[in-house]
C-alpha positions as CSV (number, residue, x, y, z in Angstrom):
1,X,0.0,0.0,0.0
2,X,1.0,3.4,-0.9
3,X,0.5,5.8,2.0
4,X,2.5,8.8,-0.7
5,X,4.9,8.5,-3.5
6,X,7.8,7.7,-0.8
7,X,5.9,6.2,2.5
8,X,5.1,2.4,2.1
9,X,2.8,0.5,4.6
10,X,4.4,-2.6,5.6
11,X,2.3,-3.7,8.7
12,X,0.2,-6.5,9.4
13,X,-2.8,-7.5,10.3
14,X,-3.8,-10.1,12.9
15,X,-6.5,-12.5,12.7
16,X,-5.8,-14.9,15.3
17,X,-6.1,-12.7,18.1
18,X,-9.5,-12.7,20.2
19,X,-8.4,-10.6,23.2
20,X,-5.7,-7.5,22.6
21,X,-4.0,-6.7,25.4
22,X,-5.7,-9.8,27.2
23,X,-8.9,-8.1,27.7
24,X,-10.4,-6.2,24.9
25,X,-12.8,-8.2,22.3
26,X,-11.7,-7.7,19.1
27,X,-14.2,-10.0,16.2
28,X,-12.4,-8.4,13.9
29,X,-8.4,-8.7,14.9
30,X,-6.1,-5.6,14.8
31,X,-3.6,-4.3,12.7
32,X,0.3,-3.8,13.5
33,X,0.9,-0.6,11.2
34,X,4.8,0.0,10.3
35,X,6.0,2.3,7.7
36,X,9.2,2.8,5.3
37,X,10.1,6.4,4.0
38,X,12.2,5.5,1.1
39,X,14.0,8.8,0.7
40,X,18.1,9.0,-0.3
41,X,18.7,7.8,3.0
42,X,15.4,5.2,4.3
43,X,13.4,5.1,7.7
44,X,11.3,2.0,9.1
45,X,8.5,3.3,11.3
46,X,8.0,1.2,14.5
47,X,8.2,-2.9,14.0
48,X,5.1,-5.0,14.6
49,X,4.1,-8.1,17.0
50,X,6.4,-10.8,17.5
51,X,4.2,-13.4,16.1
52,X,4.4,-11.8,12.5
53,X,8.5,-10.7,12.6
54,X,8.5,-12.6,10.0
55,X,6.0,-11.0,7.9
56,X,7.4,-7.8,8.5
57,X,10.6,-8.3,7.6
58,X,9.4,-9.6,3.9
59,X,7.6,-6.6,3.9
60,X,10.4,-4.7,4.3
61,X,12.5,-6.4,1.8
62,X,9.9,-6.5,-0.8
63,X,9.3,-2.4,-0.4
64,X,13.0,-1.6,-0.3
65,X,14.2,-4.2,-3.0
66,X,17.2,-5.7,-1.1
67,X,18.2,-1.9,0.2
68,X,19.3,-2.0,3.6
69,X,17.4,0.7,6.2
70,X,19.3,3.4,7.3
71,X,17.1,3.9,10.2
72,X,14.2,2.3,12.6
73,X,12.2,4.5,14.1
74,X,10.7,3.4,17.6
75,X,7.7,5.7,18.9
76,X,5.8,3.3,21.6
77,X,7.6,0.5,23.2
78,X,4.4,-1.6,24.3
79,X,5.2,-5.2,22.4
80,X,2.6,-4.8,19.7
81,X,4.8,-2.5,18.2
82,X,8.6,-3.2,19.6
83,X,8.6,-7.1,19.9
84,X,10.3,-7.5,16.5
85,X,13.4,-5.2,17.5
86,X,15.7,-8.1,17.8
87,X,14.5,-9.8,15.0
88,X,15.3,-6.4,12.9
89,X,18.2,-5.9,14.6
90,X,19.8,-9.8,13.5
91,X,18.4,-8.8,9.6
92,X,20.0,-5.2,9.8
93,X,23.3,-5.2,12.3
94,X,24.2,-1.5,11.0
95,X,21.2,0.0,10.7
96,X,20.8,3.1,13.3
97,X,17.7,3.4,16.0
98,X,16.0,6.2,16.6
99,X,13.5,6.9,19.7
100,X,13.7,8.6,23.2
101,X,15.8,8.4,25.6
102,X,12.9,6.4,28.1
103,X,12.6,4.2,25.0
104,X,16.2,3.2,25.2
105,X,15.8,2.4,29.1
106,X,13.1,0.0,27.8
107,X,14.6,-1.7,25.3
108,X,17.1,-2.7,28.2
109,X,14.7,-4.3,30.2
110,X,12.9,-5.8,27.7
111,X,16.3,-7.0,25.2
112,X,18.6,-6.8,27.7
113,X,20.7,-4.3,25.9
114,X,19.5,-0.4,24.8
115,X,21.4,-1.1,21.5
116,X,24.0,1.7,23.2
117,X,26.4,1.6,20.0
118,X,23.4,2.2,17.5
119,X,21.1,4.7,19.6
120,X,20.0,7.9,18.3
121,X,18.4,9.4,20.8
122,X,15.7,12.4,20.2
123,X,13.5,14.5,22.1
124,X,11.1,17.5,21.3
125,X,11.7,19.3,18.2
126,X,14.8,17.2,17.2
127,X,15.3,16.2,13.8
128,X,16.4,13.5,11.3
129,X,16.9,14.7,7.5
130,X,16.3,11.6,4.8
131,X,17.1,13.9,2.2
132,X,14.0,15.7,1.2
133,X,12.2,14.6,3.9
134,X,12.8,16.4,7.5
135,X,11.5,14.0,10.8
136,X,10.5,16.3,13.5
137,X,9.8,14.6,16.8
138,X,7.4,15.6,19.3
139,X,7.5,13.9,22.5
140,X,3.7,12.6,23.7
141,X,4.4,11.3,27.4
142,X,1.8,9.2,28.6
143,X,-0.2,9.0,25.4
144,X,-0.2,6.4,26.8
145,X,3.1,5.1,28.0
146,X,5.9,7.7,29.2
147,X,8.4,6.9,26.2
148,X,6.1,8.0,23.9
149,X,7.1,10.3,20.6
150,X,5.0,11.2,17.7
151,X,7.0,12.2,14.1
152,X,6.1,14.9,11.6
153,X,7.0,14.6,8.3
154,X,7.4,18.3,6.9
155,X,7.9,17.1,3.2
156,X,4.6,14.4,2.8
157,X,2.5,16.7,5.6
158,X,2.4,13.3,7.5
159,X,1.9,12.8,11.1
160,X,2.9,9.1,12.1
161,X,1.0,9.4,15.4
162,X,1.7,6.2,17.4
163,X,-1.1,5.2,19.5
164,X,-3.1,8.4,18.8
165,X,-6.1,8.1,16.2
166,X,-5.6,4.1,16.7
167,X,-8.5,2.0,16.2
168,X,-9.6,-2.1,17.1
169,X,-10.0,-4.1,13.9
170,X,-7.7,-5.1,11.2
171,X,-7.1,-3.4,7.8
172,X,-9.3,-5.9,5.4
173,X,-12.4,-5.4,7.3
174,X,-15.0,-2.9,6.6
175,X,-16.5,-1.7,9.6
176,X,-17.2,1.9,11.4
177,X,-14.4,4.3,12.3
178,X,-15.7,6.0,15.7
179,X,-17.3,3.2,16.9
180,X,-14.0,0.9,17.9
181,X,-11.9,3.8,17.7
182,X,-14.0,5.3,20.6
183,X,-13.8,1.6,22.5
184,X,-9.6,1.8,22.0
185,X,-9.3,5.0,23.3
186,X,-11.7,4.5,26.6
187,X,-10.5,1.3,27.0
188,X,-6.8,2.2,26.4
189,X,-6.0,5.8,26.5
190,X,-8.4,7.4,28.3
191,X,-7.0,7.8,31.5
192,X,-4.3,10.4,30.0
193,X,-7.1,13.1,28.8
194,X,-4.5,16.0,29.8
195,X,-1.1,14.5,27.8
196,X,-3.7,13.6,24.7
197,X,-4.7,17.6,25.2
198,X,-1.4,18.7,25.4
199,X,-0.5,16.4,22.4
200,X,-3.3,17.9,20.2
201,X,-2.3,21.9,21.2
202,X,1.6,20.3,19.4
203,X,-0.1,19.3,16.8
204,X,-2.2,22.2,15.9
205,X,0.5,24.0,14.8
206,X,1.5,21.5,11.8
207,X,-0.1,21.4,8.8
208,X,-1.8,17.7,8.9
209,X,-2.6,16.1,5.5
210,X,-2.6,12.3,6.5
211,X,-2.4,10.6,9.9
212,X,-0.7,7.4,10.0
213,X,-1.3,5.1,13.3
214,X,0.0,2.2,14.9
215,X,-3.2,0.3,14.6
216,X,-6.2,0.9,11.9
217,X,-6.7,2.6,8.6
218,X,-4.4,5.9,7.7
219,X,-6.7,9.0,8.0
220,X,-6.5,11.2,4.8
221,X,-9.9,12.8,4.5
222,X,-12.0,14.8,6.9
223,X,-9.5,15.2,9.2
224,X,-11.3,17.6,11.4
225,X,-13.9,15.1,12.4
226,X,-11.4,13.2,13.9
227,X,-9.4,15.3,15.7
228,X,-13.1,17.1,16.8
229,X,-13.5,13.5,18.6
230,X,-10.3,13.2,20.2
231,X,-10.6,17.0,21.5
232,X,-13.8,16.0,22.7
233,X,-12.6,12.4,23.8
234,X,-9.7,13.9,25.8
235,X,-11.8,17.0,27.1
236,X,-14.1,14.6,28.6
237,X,-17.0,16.5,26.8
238,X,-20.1,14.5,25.9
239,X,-20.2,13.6,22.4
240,X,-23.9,12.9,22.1
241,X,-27.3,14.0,24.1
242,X,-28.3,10.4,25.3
243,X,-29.0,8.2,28.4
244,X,-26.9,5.4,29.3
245,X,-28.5,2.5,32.1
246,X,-26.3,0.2,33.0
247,X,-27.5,-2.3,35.5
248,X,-27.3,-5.5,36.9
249,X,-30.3,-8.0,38.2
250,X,-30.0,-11.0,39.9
251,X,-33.5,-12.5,39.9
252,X,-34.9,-10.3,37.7
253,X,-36.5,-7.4,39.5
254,X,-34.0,-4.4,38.6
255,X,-34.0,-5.2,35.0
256,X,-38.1,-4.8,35.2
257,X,-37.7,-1.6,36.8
258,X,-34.8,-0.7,33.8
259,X,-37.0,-1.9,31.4
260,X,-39.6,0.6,33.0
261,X,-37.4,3.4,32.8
262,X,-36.5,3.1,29.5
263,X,-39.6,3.1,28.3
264,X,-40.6,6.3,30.4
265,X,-38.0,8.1,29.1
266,X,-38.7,7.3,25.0
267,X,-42.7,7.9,26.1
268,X,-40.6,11.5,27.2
269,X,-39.1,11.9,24.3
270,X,-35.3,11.0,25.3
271,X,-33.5,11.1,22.0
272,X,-31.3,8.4,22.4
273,X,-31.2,6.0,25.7
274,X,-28.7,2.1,25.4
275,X,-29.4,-0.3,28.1
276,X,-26.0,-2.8,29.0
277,X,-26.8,-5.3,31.5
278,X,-23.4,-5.2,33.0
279,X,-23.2,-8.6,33.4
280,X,-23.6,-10.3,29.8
281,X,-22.5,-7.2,27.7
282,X,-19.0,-6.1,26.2
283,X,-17.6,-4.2,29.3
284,X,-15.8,-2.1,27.0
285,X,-18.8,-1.0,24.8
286,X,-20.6,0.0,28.2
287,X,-17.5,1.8,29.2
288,X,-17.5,3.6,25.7
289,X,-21.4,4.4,25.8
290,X,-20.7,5.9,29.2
291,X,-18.3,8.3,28.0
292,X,-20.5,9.1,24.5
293,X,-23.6,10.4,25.9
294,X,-23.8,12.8,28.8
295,X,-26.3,11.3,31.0
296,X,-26.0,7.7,33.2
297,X,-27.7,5.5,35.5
298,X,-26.6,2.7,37.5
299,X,-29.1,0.5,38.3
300,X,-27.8,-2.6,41.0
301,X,-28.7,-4.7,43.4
302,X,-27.0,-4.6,47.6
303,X,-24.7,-7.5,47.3
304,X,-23.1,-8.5,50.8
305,X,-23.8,-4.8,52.2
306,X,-22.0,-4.0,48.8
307,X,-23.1,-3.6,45.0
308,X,-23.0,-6.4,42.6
309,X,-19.5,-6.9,41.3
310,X,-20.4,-6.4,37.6
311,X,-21.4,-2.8,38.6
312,X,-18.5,-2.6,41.1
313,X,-15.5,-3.6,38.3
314,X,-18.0,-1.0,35.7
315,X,-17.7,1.8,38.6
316,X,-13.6,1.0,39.0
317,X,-13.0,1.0,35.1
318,X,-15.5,4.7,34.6
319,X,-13.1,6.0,37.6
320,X,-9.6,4.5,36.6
321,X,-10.4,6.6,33.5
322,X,-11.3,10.0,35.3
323,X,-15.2,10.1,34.6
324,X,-16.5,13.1,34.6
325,X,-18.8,16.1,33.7
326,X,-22.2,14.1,33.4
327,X,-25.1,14.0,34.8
328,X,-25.6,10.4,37.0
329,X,-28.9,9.1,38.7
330,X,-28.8,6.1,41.4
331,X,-31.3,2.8,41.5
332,X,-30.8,0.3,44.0
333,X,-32.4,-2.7,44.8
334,X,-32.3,-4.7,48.5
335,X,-34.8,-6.8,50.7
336,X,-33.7,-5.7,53.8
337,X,-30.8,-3.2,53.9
338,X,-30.6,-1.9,50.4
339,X,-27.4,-0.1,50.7
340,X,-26.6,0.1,46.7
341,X,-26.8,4.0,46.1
342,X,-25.0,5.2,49.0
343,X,-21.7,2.5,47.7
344,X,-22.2,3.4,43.8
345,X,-22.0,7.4,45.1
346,X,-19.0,6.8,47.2
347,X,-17.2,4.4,44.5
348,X,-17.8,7.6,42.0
349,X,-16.5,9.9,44.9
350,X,-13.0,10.4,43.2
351,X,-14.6,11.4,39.4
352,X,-14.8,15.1,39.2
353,X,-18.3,17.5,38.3
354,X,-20.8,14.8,38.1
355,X,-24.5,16.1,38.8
356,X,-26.2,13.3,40.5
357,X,-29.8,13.8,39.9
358,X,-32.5,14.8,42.7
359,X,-34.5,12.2,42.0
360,X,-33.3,8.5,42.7
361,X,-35.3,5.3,43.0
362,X,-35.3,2.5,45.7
363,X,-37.4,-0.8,45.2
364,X,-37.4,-3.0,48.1
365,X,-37.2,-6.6,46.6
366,X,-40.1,-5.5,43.2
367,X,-41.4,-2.5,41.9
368,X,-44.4,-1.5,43.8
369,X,-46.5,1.9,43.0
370,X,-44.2,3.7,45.1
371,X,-41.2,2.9,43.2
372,X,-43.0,3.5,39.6
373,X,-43.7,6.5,40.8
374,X,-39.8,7.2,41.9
375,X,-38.8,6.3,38.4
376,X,-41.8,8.4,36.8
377,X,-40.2,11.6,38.8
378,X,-36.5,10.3,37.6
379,X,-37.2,10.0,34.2
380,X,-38.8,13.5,34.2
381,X,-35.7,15.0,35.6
382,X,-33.3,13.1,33.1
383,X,-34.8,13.9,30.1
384,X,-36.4,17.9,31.4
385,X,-34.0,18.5,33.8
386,X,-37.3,18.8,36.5
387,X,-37.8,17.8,40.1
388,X,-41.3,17.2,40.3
389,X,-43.4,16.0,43.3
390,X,-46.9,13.9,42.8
């Protein structure tokens, strides 16, 4: 593939995977993206999973036609991308690397040696001339590892991004953009909304004419929508009006009175409202809704003078990634001692300017009248922003 006249893709994609980083569903595998500038003097960008060295290497050879790179390029040193150093190393004994100095500390832990007589070493605005193309490197700490560097090619207009802009899925499958790009970045990067801030404030002062990732396609049209979504992504902003209910129900009963709520809320008018029972769904597609529409409710059960431990693990992940700025509303269930609300607010005690709603609902063991007519008053506030009394 044919990213320009000089930048060659030579990644891979990955088929046999069903869990990437041993958690994340992925039906449709993931790509390894590498690139080769072939320029007077030639640059590999980032190697690719140790299962497919192989694979790579070809690529390599086939794209340079027996020309030996003068340079590898490392930008992320999670193993997706740096597991086939060695291997490139062995093909390419005098061929120079080039990454961050963190990078190099890395390499040492993970190889056992920072390649010390072949390091270049860069950091912000240093760069590497191919001939007529210039590689400028801007360092991207924690997006989302601390080694990090993103490169700008001045010559192509090409941003080789690293993790930013990545996506689930591999190459040869058709299949929406946002939608598992939004799941990788909650599930992957969204702790560091700041650094990915900071990153995108760099990189508004380059003139961006292609994106090139470590994982999914390379981004050459509409460019603004996707950087819009990472700004928003990264700001923590809402990207859609809508209402989120994610619950768990153990006999039954709390689904009923989800079910009920839902349907309130469409007989309201709510635009938009996704139900994910906590416990069967993709944890990462309820962790992605959560963060796409600006409106939640929990809806659980008190579980040993706790919450149930699908909600409490979908609580830990919304708070490991710095939820925040939404509106939340509380249902719990309990036969005796329903304790549910007052845990689900305290495990959401560290996410910053969430507007828990007046209204919130308790059913003791099944909805009763009393109950319907808590989640009648709820649904009213979620979708008219109202506290009304009967």
């Amino acid at each position: 593939m044919n990213i320009t006249n000089d930048i060659k893709y030579i990644g891979v994609n990955d088929h046999e995977i069903d869990l990437f980083e041993g958690q994340y569903i992925v039906p449709n595998g993931m790509a390894y993206n590498s690139y080769v500038i072939d320029d007077e003097k030639t640059a590999v960008m980032d190697s690719v999973d140790i299962r497919f060295s192989d694979e790579w290497l070809n690529n390599i050879d086939k794209v340079l036609n027996g020309r030996k790179p003068d340079f590898l390029v490392v930008q992320h040193m999670e193993p997706d991308h740096s597991a086939s150093i060695l291997a490139f190393t062995t093909a390419y004994p005098d061929t120079k690397i080039v990454s961050s100095a963190k990078a190099f500390a890395m390499m040492k832990n993970f190889f056992g040696t920072d390649f010390s007589e072949r390091q270049i070493v860069v950091g912000e605005g240093d760069t590497l001339s191919l001939g007529k193309h210039t590689l400028t490197f801007v360092t991207a700490p924690m997006v989302h590892w601390p080694e990090v560097i993103v490169t700008y090619d001045s010559f192509d207009k090409v941003l080789f991004s690293a993790d930013g802009f990545g996506k689930f899925g591999a190459l040869d499958t058709d299949e929406d953009w946002a939608c598992e790009a939004r799941r990788y970045y909650f599930g992957i990067v969204g702790k560091y909304g700041p650094q990915v801030q900071s990153l995108l404030k760099k990189a508004a002062s380059l003139d961006i004419q292609k994106i090139c990732p470590l994982h999914g396609p390379i981004l050459s049209e509409n460019l603004g929508y996707y950087i819009d979504l990472y700004d928003k992504w990264s700001g923590y902003t809402p990207e859609e009006e809508g209402i989120v209910i994610a619950y768990t129900s153990v006999y039954g009963n709390t689904k009923r009175a989800v079910l009920y709520l839902a349907e309130k809320l469409k007989e309201l008018g709510a635009k938009k409202v996704v139900l994910n029972d906590l416990a069967r769904c993709d944890m990462a597609e309820a962790v992605e809704d959560a963060f796409r529409y600006d409106r939640l409710v929990l809806a659980t059960t008190t579980y040993n003078a706790d919450i149930f431990p699908f909600m409490r693990e979908f609580i830990g992940h919304l708070t490991e990634r710095s939820y925040q700025n939404r509106k939340v509303a509380l249902i719990e269930n309990g036969s005796w001692a329903p304790l549910a609300a007052k845990v689900m607010k305290e495990g959401l005690s560290r996410c910053r300017n969430l507007d828990f709603a007046t209204n919130s609902v308790k059913i003791l063991s099944a909805l009763d009248e009393n109950s319907r007519k808590e989640i009648d008053l709820l649904a009213q506030e979620l979708v008219y922003g109202l506290t009304i009394e009967f």
